[in-house]
N, C-alpha and C positions, 0 to 999 in steps of 0.2 A: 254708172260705176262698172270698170271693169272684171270680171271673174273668172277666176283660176278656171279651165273649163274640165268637167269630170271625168272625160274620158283621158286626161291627162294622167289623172290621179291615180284611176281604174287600170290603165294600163300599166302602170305601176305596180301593181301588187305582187306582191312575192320575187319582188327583185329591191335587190340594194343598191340605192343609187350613188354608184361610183367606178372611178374607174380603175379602185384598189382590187376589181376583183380578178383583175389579170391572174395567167397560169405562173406566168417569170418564166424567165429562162432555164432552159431543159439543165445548164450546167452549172445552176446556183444550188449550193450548197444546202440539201434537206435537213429540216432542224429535226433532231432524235425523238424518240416516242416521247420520252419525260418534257422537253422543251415543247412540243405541241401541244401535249397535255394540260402543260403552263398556261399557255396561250389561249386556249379555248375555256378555261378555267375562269380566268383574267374577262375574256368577252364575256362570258356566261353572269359573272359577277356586276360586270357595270351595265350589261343588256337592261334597260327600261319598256314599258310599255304605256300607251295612252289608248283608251280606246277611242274611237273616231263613230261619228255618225255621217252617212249619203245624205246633203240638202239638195237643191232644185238645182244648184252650179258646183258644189265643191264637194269633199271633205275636210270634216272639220273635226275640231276635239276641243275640251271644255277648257277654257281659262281656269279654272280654279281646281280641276284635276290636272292640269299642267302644271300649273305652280305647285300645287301638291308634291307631283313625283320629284320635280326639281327642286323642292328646298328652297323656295322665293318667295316674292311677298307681291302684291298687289293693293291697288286704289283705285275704284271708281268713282269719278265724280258724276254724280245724277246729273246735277245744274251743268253741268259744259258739253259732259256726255263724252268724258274723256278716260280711256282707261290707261295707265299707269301700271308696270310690271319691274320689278329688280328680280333678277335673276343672276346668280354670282354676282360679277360686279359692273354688270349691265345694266341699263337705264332702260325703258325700251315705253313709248308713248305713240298711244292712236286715238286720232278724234273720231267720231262716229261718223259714215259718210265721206271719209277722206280717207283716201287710198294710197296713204304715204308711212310709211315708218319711219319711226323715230327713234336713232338709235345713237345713245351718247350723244345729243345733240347733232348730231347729224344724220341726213336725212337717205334712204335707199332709195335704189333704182330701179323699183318694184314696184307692178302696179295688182298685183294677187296679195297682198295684204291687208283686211280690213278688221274693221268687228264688226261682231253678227252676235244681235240681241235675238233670240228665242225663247218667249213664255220665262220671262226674268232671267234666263242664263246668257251668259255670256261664252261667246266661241271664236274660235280663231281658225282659219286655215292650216291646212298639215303644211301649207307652203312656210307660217312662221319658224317651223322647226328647223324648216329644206334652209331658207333664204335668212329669216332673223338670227336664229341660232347656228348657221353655219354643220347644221348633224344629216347624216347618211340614212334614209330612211326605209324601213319595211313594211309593207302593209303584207299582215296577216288578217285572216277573216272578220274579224271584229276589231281589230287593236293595231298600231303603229308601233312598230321597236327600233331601237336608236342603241347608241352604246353613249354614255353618258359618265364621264370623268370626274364631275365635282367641280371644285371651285376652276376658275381659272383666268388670264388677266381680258382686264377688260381689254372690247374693240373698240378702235379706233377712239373720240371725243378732245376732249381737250388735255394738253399737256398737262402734267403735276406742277401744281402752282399756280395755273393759267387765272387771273381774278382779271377779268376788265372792269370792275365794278369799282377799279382805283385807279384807272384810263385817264387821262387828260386829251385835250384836241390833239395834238402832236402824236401821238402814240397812237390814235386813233385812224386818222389821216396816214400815218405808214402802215396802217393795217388795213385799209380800205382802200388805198391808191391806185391797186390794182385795175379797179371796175372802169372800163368807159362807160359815155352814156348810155342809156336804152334806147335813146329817141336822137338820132342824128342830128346835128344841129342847135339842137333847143340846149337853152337854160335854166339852172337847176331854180324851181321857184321860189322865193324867201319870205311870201304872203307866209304869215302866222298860222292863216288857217291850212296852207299844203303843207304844214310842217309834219313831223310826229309830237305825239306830247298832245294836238290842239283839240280841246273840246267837242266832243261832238254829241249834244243834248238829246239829236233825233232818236237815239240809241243809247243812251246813258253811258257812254264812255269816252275813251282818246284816242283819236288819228294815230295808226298805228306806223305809219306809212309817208311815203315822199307823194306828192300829187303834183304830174305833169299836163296841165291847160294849156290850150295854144295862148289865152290872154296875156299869160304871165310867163310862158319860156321862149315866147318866139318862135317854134318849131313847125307853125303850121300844120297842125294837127287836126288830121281826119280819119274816118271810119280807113283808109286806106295805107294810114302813116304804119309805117313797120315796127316794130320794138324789138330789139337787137338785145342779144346774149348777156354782153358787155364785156365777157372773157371766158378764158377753156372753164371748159364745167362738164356737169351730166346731168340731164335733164331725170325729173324724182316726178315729177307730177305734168300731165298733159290733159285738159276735160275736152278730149275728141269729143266724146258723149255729153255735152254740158247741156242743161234743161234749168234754164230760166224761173225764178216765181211764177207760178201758172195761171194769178192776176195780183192788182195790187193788194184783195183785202187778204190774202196770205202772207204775202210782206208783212202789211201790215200788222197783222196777227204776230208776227215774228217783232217787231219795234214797239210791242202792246208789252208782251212779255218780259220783254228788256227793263220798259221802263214800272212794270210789275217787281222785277227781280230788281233794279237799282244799278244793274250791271250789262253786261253782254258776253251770252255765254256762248263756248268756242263753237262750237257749232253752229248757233246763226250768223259768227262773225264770217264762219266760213262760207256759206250762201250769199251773203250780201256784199262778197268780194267778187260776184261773178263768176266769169270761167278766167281758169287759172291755169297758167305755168309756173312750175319751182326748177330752180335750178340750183345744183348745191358746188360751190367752188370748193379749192382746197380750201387748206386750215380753218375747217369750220363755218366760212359765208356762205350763207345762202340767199336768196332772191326769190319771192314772190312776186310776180308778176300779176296784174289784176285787173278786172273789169274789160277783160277781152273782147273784142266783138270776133275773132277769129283766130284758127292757130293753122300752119302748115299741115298739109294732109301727112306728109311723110313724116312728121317731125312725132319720135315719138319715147316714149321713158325708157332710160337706158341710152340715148344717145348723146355724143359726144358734138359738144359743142364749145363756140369760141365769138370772140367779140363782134365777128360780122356773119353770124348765124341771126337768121332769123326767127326769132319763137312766137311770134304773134302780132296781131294787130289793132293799134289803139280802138276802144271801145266804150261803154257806159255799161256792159252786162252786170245785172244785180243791183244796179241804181234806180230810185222810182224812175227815172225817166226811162228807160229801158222797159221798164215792168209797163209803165202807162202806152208803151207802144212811140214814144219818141224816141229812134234809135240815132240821130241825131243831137240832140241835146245833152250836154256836160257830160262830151266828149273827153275823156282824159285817163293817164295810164296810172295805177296804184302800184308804187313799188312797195315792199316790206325788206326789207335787211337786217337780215339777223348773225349774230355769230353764235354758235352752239347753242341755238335755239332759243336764243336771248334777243330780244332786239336791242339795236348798235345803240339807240341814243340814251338807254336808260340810265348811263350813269352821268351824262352829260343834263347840262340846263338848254333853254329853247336856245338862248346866243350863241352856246357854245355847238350845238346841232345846227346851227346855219353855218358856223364857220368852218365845220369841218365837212358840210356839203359845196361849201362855195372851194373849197380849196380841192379838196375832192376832182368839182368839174368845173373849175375856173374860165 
């Protein structure tokens, strides 16, 4: 996982990061004593503070003294390990271990944002403030000061009205039409079980996902086969650093739980996808990418890419066969599509998700 590194932070201190703090020009017009007055009154007044703690990679400050000063609300979920934040009229969602924000259903191109569990608290990077919140920041001795407005409209997400949850195939299909393949050549699969939607018992839940085998799409697919962009985007997640289940009976341990719990909760679903690329298009789609066996050295979060960019390389990472040491066997890419952080097929049935992947990539 990657982290903000601290001498970033530290070298920060007692400066505002901005580049509002220009002199201006020598023959703009000085506002009178009473107007500065105003002015400094006004900053004084919305001036916030959080205090911040030094950990082993960052600074950070408390989820529930942040929500505090800002007048929001938050959710933990134990079982997913997922925390949930409204802040004005902001959404903002992280799973533990994944190094992606979530913001109005769409996703940043940050990889310094995480949670960080400490002796039951929860913490966040001073980067959430910089990057999720868009605020100018100060570090004082003990404490972070921002200037802080109140309510204000939400960023970016979906349009007023936006409901796909009343989608048909057509509507779907011009909304997706965009994407080429990932895998050149190959056909999109229409086996039941590559679908989304299809059972998967070994984990107590449903394929969340498109599943590309060379059996069923033609594309001759190997540890070498490339997985392409599909279109302009920016890449939101990259696991340079990706580390494997460290044998199977840890896996294991993790599909014990599952099927203890009846469900599969976000965080193992996140491990047992491997290593991953996300890439976030406009109007809300995004792509996960899954079960890598490799990604481009350069290729990295924050870059801009396009349908014959390459982000990685078909693999099995996170599959027992991986974990058992066959890096070879059930060789195949996991795509996930989502739209504002919805996956695409939920409001369709399994026929009508094949016909809007078959028309898709005909």
């Amino acid at each position: 996982m990657k982290k903000r590194h601290l001498c970033c932070s530290l070298f920060a201190m007692g400066v505002v990061l901005s580049a509002c703090q220009s002199n201006g020009s020598a023959n703009e017009p000085q506002p009178s004593e009473p107007q500065q007055e105003a002015v400094e009154n006004e900053q004084e007044e919305n001036m916030r503070t959080i205090s911040y703690t030094v950990g082993e990679d960052d600074a950070k400050v408390s989820v529930d003294e942040l929500i505090q000063t800002l007048d929001g609300e938050l959710t933990f979920d134990e079982l997913h390990r997922t925390l949930e934040m409204t802040i004005h009229e902001d959404q903002y969602k992280l799973i533990d271990g994944v190094t992606v924000l979530e913001r109005n259903g769409e996703y940043l191109a940050t990889d310094e944002i995480y949670l960080i569990e400490e002796e039951g608290e929860l913490y966040l990077p001073v980067a959430f403030l910089e990057v999720g919140l868009g605020l100018e920041v100060t570090f004082q001795e003990k404490e972070v000061a921002f200037q802080w407005f109140g309510p204000a409209e939400r960023v970016g997400g979906p349009p007023e009205g936006f409901d796909f949850d009343e989608w048909d195939v057509d509507t779907m299909v011009d909304y997706l039409s965009f994407l080429e393949r990932p895998i050149q050549g190959a056909q999109v699969s229409t086996i039941d079980s590559h679908l989304p939607g299809a059972p998967r018992e070994y984990r107590n839940g449903f394929h969340e996902g498109i599943d590309w085998y060379d059996f069923a799409t033609g594309g001759n697919i190997s540890r070498e086969t490339p997985v392409y962009a599909m279109a302009e985007g920016i890449v939101v997640r990259a696991d340079h650093d990706f580390e494997d289940y460290e044998s199977p009976e840890v896996r294991n341990a993790d599909l014990a739980l599952t099927a203890e719990l009846g469900e599969t909760p976000e965080y193992i679903f996140d491990r047992l996808r491997g290593q991953q690329v996300w890439v976030q298009y406009p109007n809300g789609v995004m792509n996960r990418f899954a079960h890598l066996s490799g990604i481009p050295e350069d290729l990295q979060v924050g870059d801009r890419v396009n349908a014959e960019t390459v982000i990685g390389y078909v693999g099995n990472s996170g599959t027992s066969s991986a974990v058992n040491g066959n890096l070879d066997d059930d060789l195949h890419l996991h795509q996930d599509l989502l739209i504002y952080g919805e996956l695409f097929w939920k409001p369709l049935t399994l026929e009508e998700t094949k016909e809007v992947l078959q028309k898709i990539w005909p």
